[in-house]
RODO-2510 file (C-alpha; in nm, 4 decimals, decimal comma):
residues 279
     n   res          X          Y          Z
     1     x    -1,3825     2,2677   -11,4793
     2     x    -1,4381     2,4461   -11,1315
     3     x    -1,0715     2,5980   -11,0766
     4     x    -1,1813     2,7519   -10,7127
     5     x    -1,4015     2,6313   -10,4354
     6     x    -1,4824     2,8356   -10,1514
     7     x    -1,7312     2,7317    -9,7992
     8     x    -1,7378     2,9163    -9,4886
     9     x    -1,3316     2,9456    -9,4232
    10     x    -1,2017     2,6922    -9,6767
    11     x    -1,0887     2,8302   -10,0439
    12     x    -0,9500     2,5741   -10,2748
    13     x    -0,7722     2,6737   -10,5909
    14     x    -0,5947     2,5704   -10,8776
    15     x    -0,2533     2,7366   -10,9245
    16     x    -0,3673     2,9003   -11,2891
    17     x    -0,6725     3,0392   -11,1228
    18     x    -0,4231     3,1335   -10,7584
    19     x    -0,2061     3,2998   -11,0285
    20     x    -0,5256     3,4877   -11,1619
    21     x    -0,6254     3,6087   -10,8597
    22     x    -0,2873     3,7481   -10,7647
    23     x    -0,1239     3,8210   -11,0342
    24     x     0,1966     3,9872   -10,8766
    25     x     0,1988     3,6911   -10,7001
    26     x     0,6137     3,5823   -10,6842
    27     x     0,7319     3,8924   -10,8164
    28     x     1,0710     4,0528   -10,6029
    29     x     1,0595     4,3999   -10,4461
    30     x     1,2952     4,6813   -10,6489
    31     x     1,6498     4,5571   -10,5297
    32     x     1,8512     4,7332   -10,2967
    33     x     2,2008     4,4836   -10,2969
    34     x     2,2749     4,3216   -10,6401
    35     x     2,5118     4,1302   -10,4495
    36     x     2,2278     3,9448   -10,2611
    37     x     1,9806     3,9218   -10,5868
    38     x     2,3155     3,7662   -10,7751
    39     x     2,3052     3,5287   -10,4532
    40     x     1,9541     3,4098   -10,4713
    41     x     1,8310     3,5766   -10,1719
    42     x     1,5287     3,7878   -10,3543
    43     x     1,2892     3,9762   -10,1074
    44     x     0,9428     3,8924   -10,2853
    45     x     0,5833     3,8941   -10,2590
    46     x     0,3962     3,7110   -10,1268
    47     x     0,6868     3,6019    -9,8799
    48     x     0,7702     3,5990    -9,4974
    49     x     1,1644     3,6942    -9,3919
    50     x     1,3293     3,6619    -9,0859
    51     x     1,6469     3,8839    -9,0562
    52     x     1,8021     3,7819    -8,7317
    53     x     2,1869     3,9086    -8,5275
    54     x     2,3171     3,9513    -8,1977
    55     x     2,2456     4,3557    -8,0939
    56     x     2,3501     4,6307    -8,2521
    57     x     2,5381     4,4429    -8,5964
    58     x     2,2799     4,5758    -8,8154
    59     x     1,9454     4,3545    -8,9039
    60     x     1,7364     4,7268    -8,8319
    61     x     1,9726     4,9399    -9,0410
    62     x     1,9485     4,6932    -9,3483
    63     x     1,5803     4,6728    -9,3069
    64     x     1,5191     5,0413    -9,3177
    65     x     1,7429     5,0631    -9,6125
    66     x     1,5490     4,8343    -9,7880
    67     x     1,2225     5,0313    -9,7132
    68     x     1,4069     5,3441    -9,7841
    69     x     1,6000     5,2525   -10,0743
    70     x     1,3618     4,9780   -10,2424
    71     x     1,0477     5,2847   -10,3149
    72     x     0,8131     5,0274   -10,2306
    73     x     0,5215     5,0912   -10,0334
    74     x     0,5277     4,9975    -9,6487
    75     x     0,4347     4,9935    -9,3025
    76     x     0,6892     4,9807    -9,0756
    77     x     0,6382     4,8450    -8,6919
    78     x     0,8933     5,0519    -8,5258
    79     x     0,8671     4,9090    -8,1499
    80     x     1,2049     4,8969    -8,0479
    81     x     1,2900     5,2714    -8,1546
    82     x     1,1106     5,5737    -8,1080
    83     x     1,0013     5,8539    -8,4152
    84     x     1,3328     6,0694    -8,3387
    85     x     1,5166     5,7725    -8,3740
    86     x     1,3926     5,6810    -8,7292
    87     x     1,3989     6,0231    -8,8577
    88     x     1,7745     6,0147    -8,7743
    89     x     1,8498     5,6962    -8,9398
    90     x     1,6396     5,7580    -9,2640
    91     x     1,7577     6,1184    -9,3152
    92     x     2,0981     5,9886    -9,3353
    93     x     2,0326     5,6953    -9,5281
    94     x     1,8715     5,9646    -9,7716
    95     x     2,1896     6,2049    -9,7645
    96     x     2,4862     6,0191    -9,6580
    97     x     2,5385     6,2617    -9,3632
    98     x     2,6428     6,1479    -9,0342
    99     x     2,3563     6,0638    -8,7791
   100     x     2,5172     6,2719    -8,5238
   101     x     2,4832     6,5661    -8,7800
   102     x     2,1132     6,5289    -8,8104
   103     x     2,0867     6,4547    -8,4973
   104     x     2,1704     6,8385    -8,4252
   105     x     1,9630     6,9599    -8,7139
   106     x     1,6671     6,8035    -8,5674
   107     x     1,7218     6,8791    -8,2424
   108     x     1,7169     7,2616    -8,3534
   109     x     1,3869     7,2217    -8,4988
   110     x     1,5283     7,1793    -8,8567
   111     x     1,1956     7,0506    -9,0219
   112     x     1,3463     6,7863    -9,2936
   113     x     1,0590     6,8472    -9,5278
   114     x     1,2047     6,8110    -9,8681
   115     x     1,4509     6,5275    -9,7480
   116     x     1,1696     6,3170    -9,6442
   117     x     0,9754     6,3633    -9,9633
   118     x     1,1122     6,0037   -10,0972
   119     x     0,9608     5,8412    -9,8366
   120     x     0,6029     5,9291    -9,8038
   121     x     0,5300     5,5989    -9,9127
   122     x     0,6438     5,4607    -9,6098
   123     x     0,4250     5,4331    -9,2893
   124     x     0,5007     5,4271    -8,9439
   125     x     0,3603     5,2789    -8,6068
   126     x     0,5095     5,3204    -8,3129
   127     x     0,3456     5,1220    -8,0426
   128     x     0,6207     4,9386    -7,8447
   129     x     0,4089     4,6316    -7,8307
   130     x     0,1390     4,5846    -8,1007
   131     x    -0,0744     4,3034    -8,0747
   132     x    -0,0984     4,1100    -8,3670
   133     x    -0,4803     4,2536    -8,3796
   134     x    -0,3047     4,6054    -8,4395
   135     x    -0,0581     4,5139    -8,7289
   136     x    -0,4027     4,3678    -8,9103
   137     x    -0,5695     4,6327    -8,8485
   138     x    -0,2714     4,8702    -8,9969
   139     x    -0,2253     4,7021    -9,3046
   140     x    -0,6354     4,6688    -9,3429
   141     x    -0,6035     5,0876    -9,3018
   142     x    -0,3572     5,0914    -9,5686
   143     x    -0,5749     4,8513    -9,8085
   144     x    -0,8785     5,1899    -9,7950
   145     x    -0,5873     5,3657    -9,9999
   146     x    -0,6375     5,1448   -10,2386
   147     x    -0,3610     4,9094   -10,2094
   148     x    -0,2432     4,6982    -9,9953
   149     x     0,1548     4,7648    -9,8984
   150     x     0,4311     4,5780   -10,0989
   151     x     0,6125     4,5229    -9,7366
   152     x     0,5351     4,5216    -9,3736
   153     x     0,8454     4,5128    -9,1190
   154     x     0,8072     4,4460    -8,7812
   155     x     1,0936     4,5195    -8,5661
   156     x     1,1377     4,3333    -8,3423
   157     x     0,9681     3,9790    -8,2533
   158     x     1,0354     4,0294    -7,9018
   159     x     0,7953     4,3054    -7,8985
   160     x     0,5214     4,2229    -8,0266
   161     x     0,2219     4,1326    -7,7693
   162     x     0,0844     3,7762    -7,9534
   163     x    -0,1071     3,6405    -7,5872
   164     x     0,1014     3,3203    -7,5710
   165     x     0,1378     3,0995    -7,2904
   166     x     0,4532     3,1082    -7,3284
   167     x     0,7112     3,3535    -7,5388
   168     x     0,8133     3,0213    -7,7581
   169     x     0,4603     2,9953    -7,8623
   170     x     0,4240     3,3786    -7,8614
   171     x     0,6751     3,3967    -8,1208
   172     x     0,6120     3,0990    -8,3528
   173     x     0,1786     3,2547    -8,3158
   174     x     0,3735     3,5794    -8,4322
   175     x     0,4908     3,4017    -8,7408
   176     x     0,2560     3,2224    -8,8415
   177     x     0,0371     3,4949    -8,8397
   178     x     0,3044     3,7336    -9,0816
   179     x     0,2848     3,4487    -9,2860
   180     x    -0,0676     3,3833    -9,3446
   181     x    -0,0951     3,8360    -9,3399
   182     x     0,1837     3,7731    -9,6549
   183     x    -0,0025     3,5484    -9,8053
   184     x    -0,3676     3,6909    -9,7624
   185     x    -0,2363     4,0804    -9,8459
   186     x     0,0005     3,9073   -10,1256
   187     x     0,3016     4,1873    -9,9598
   188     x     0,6514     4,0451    -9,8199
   189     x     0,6734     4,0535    -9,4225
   190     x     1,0020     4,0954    -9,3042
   191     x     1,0254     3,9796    -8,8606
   192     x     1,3394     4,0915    -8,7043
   193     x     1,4984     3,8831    -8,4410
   194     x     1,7357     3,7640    -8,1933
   195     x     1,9751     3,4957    -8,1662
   196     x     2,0306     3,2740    -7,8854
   197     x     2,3163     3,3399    -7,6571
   198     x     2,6159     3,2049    -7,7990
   199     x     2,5882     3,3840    -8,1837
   200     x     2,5491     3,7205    -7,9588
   201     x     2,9028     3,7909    -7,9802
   202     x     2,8328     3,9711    -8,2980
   203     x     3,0979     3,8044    -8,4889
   204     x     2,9953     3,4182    -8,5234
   205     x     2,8076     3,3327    -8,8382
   206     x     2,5146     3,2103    -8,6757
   207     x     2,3591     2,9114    -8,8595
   208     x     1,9577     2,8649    -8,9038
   209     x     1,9259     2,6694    -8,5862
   210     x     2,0955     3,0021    -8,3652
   211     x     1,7222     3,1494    -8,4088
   212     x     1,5976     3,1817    -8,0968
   213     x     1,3275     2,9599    -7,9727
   214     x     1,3989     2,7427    -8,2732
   215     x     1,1362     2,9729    -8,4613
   216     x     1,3434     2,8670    -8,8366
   217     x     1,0490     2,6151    -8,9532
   218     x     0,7838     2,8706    -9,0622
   219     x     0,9673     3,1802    -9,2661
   220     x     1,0631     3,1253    -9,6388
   221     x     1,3467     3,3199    -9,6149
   222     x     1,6004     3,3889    -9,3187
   223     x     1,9116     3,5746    -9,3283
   224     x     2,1323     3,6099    -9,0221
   225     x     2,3936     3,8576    -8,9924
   226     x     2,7582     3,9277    -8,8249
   227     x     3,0316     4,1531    -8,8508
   228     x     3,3178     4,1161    -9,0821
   229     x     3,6925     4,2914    -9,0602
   230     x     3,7698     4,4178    -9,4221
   231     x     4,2023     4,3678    -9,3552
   232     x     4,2389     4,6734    -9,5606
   233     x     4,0088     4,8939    -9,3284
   234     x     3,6225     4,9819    -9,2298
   235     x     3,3723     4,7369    -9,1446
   236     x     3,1112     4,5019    -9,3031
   237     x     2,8248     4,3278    -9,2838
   238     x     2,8291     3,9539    -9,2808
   239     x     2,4903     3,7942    -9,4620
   240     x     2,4299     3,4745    -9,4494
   241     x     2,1660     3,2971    -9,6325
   242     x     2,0338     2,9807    -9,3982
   243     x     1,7512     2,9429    -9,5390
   244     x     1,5702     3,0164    -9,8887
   245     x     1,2843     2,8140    -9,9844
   246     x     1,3647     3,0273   -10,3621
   247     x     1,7254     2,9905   -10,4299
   248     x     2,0294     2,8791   -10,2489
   249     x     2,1226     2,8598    -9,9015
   250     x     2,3510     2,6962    -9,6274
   251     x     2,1820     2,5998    -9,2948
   252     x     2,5346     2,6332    -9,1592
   253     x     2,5995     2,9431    -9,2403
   254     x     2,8463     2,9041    -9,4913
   255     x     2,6700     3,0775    -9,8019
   256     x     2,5890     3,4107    -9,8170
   257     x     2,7521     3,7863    -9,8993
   258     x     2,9463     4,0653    -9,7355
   259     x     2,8008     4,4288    -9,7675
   260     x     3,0024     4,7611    -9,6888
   261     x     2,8595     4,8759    -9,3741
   262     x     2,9146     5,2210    -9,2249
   263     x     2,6352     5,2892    -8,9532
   264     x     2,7839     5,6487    -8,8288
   265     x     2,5660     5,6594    -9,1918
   266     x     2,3322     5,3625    -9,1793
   267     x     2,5025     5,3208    -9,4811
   268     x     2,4960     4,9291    -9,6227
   269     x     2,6227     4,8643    -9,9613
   270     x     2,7354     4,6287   -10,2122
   271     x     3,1130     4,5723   -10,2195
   272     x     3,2509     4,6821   -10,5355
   273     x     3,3448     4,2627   -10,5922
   274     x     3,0607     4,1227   -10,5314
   275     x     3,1105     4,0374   -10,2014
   276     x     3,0100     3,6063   -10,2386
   277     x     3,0852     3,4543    -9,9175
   278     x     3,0588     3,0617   -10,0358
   279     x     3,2524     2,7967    -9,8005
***
């Protein structure tokens, strides 16, 4: 029996021999939030994500603490914020301090040598608008180390230069491409977005179809995010699971988790009960 046929671009397969082939093929990243691996919402390979909010809730800070905090390998398409930016945010995410705090220390040439030793396995591009010809070409670099990365984030979709005619079609080109790049590199892509304008208010639940230009068709996993008031004090992070071609989700918004959130820290965590958010 012939389990794989391949002709100029077309490959055919059978699953055993796919499996062969890639045999880490399914299997979840280290996690970061047992509250979101007890929910079904597993950050795998190969997979695309989308992890979409209104500004400044939080989809960035929980996607560097999953590069951070996960130890897997990864490239990291920082075009909305610059290197001093992500030094902050990682260093504190590393030692609990205060961003403000290293802040200073960096500003005063502190070098930050032995608290960025974790992370070597992390790489960083900082064009603020690669071209989809540029992220293929990163992760290809990567591959000459021997490996290609167990995670590529691209923050944000807005930025990235994809040539479309229009930014609708920019954007779904965008992910199609991450998720043929998942798929071919077997790593998990993770797109950060935006919402449209009436989930922007930060505090909404915003259900699959608040993506904005309507871009929830193509990932295998999206998560959208809001803020929560804990009644008994401090802040957290709404998660909700719209969409998970692996487990459960709510379209509405109505299944997900709440994390502890402190981002004077970039500190997200799970809540000591669990945190299910199930309506």
């Amino acid at each position: 029996m012939v389990s794989t046929v391949r002709g100029g671009a077309l490959s055919l397969s059978s699953l055993d021999a796919a499996l062969r082939t890639n045999r880490e093929s399914g299997q979840p990243l280290p996690s970061v939030w047992q509250s979101l691996t007890d929910a079904t919402a597993v950050f795998r390979r190969p997979q695309l994500v989308v992890i979409a909010s209104a500004p400044g809730v939080g989809k960035s800070a929980l996607a560097l603490n999953l590069a951070v905090r996960s130890g897997s390998s990864c490239i990291y398409f920082s075009a909305d914020s610059g290197p001093g930016t992500q030094l902050v945010r990682t260093v504190s995410i590393l030692t609990g301090r205060e961003t403000g705090v290293v802040q200073k220390a960096m500003e005063s040439g502190y070098p930050f040598t032995e608290e960025l030793r974790p992370v070597r396995n992390i790489w960083w591009e900082f064009d603020a608008g690669p071209s989809l010809d540029l992220i293929d070409r990163s992760v290809t670099a990567h591959g000459y180390l021997g490996a290609y990365p167990d995670m590529t984030i691209i923050d944000n979709l807005m930025n990235v230069d994809a040539e479309g005619e229009s930014e609708a079609k920019a954007h779904k080109d965008t992910l199609l491409f991450g998720l043929e790049l998942a798929r071919s590199r077997n790593m998990c892509v993770i797109v950060l977005a935006h919402l449209i304008g009436e989930y922007e208010d930060g505090i909404t639940p915003p259900p699959l179809s608040a993506l904005m230009n309507k871009i929830g068709k193509i990932p295998e996993m999206v998560l959208t995010l809001y803020n929560l008031e804990n009644p008994l004090g401090g802040s957290e992070l709404g998660v909700a699971i719209v969409k998970n071609r692996d487990g459960i989700a709510d379209a509405a918004a109505r299944y997900g988790v709440s994390l502890r959130k402190d981002l004077s820290r970039m500190t997200i965590e799970d809540l000591n009960n669990g945190g299910l958010i199930a309506a």
